[in-house]
C-alpha positions as a printed Julia matrix, in Angstrom:
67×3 Matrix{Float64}:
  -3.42   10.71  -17.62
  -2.58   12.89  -14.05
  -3.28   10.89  -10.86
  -3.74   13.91   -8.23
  -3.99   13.78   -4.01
  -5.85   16.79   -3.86
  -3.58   19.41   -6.61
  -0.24   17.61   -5.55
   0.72   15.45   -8.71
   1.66   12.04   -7.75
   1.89   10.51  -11.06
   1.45   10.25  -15.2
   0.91    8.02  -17.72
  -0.06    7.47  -21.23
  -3.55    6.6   -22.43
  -3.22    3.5   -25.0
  -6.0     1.18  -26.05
  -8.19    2.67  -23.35
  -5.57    1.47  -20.36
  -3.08    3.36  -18.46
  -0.4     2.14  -16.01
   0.42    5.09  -13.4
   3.83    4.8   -11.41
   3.5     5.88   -8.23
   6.68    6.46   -5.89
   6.76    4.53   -2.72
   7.02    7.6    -0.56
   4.72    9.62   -2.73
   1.3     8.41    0.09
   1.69    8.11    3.68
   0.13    5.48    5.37
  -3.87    5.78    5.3
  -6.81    6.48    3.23
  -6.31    8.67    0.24
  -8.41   10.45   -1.97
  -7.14   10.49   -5.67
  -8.02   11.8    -8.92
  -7.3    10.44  -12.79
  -7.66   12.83  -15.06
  -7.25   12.65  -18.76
  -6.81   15.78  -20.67
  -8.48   14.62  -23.95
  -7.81   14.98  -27.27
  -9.53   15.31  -30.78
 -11.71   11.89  -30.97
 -12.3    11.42  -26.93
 -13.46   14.65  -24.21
 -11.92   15.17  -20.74
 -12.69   13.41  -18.31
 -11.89   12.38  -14.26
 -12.86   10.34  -11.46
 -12.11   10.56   -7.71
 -11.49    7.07   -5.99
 -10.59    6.15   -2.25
  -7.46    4.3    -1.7
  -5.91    2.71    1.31
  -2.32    2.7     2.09
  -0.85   -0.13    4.27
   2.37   -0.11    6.65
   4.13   -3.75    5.02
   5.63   -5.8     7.53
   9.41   -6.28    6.66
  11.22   -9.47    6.03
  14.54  -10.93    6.25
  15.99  -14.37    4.62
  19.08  -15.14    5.37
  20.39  -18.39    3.56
């Protein structure tokens, strides 16, 4: 599995029991909305395949304990 923004690669991950967890790096998307794309390659029992989804990107709001 490839999770694209536009041709940039932003992540990977392997296809296993028809789930895949995707790490993406916290400076890989800017704050906003995104358009990305899974892709899965295939192989001999399942065909390619990919899907485009919208995703929005929030600024978090920092905090600070102090004990």
């Amino acid at each position: 599995m490839t999770l694209l923004e536009g041709t940039r690669e932003i992540g990977t991950g392997t296809l296993s029991g028809g789930t895949a967890d995707i790490t993406v790096a916290g400076d890989a998307l800017e704050v906003g909305i995104h358009a990305l794309t899974v892709q899965y390659a295939g192989d001999g029992a399942h065909e390619a395949g990919s899907t485009t989804v919208s995703v929005t990107v929030a600024k978090a709001d920092p905090t600070l304990a102090v004990s």
